[in-house]
C-alpha positions in Angstrom: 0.0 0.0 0.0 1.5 3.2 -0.7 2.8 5.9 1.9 3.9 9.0 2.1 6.6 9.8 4.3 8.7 12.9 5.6 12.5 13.6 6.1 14.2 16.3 7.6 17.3 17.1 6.0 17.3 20.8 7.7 20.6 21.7 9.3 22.1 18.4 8.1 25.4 19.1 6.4 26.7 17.8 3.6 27.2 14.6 3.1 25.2 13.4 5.9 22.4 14.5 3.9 22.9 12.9 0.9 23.6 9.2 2.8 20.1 9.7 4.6 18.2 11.1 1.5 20.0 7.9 -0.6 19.1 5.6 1.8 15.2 6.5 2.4 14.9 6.7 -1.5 16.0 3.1 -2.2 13.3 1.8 0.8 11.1 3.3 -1.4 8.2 1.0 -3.2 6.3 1.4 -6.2 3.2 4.5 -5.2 5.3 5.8 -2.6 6.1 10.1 -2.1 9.0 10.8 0.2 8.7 14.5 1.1 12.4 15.7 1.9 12.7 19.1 4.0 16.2 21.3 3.3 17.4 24.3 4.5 19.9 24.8 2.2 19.8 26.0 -1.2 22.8 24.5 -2.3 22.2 21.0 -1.3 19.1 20.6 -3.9 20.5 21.0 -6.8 23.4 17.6 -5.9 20.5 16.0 -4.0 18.0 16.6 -7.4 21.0 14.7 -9.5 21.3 11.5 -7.1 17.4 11.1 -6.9 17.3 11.6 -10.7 19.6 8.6 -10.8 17.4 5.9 -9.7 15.1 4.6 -11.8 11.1 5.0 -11.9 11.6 8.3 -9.4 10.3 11.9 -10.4 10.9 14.7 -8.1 9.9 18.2 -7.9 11.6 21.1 -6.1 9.5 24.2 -4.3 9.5 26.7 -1.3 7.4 25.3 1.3 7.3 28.1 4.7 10.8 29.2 4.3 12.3 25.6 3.1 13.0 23.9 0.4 10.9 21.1 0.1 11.5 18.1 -2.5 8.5 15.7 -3.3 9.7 12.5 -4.5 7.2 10.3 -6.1 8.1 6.5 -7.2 6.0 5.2 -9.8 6.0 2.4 -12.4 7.8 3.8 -15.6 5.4 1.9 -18.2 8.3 0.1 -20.0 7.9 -3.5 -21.0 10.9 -6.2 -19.9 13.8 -5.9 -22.2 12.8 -9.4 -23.9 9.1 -8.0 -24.3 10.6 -5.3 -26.1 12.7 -7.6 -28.6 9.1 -9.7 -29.4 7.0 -6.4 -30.6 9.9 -5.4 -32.6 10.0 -9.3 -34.5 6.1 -8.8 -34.5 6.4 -5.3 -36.5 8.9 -6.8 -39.1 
């Protein structure tokens, strides 16, 4: 069932922040948003590039009472199994 969960990342340096942000994004399962809370501007953008590294996560970035919040969202990303894939294309031929 999915959850939504929060973590406070606020006046966690760097790079304690990015070892608790990559470890509560790879618990997460398929439906599940992780709001993660920052203080510091300059933490989102290296923070944005790890979560955009693992697959079937989307994330988006706002201001949220003074903070930075980023919603993470894991979803199923539609593709068919690589040897799904190969059949369609010896179907089409």
């Amino acid at each position: 069932m999915p959850s939504t969960s929060k973590l406070s990342l606020i006046n966690v340096d760097w790079p304690g922040s990015l070892l608790q942000c990559n470890r509560e994004i790879h618990q997460m399962e398929k439906g599940d948003t992780l709001n993660i809370f920052i203080n510091d501007p300059e933490i989102a953008g290296p923070l944005m590039l790890v979560i955009h590294r693992v697959e079937n996560l989307n994330a988006k970035i706002e201001e949220q009472n003074g903070h930075i919040l980023i919603r993470v969202e894991k979803d199923d990303d539609g593709r068919k199994p690589e040897v799904d894939q190969a059949n369609d294309l010896k179907e089409e031929k």
